[in-house]
C-alpha positions in Angstrom: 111.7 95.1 97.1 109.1 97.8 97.0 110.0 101.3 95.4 109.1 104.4 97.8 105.8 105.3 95.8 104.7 101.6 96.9 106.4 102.2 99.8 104.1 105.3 100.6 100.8 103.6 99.5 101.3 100.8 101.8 102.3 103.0 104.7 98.9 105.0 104.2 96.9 101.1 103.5 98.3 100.3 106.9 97.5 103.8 108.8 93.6 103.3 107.8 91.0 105.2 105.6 90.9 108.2 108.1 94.6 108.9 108.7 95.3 108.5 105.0 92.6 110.6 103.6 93.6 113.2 105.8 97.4 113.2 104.6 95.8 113.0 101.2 93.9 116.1 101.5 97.4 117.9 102.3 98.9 116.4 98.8 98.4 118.0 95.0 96.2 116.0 92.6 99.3 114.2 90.6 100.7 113.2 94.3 97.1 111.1 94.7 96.7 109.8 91.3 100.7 108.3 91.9 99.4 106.4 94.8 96.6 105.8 93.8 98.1 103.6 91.0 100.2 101.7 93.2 96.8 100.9 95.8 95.2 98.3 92.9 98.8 96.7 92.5 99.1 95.7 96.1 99.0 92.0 96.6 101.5 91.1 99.0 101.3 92.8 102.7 102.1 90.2 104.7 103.6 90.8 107.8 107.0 91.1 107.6 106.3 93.5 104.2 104.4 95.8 106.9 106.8 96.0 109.3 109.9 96.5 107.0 107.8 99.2 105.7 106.8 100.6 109.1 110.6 100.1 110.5 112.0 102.4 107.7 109.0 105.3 108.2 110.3 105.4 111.7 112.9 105.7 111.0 112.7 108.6 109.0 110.9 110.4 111.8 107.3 109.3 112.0 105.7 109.0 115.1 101.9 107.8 115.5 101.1 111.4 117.1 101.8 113.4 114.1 99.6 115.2 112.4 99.1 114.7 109.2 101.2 117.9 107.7 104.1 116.3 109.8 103.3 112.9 108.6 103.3 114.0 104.8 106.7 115.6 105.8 107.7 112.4 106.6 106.6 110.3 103.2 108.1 113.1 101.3 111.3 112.2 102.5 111.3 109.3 100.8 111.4 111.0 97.4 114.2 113.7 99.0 111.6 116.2 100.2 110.0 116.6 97.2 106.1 116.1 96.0 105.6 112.2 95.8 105.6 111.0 92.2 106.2 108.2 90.0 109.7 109.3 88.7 111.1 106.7 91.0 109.2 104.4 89.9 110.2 105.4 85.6 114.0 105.1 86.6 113.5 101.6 88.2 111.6 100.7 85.2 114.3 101.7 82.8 117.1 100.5 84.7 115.5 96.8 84.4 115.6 97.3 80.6 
């Protein structure tokens, strides 16, 4: 089960290099180095991964026309509107403990 930071970088892996690196423009510099983090730790994209991942961005709104200030919109939702970070990500951690 992915977290939504690994959630996010997957979405913007499966978008392509131009999409993404316009979204990423949009975000703050702690925003890219969280995603960045999760990019070198993706292994398993298969298909069903990607489309569980693409089912769930829909439907939270994205659509393939957005631009990509809507489409950050969109993949902030997944951390309640807020800037995408890695506090997810800490809780999950502890909560393994």
């Amino acid at each position: 089960m992915l977290n939504p930071l690994q959630k996010v970088a997957v979405f913007l892996f499966m978008i392509g290099l131009e999409k993404g690196r316009k979204i990423m423009d949009l975000m703050d510099s702690a925003e890219i180095k969280n995603i960045f983090s999760e990019f070198g730790k993706l292994s398993d994209l298969s298909p069903d991964v990607q489309a569980s991942v693409w089912y769930e961005f829909a439907q939270l709104g994205y659509e393939a026309e957005m631009n990509s200030a809507e489409t950050l919109y969109v993949l902030r939702q997944l951390f309640n509107g807020g800037k995408i970070s890695d506090k997810e990500k800490i809780s999950y951690r502890k909560n393994r403990r």
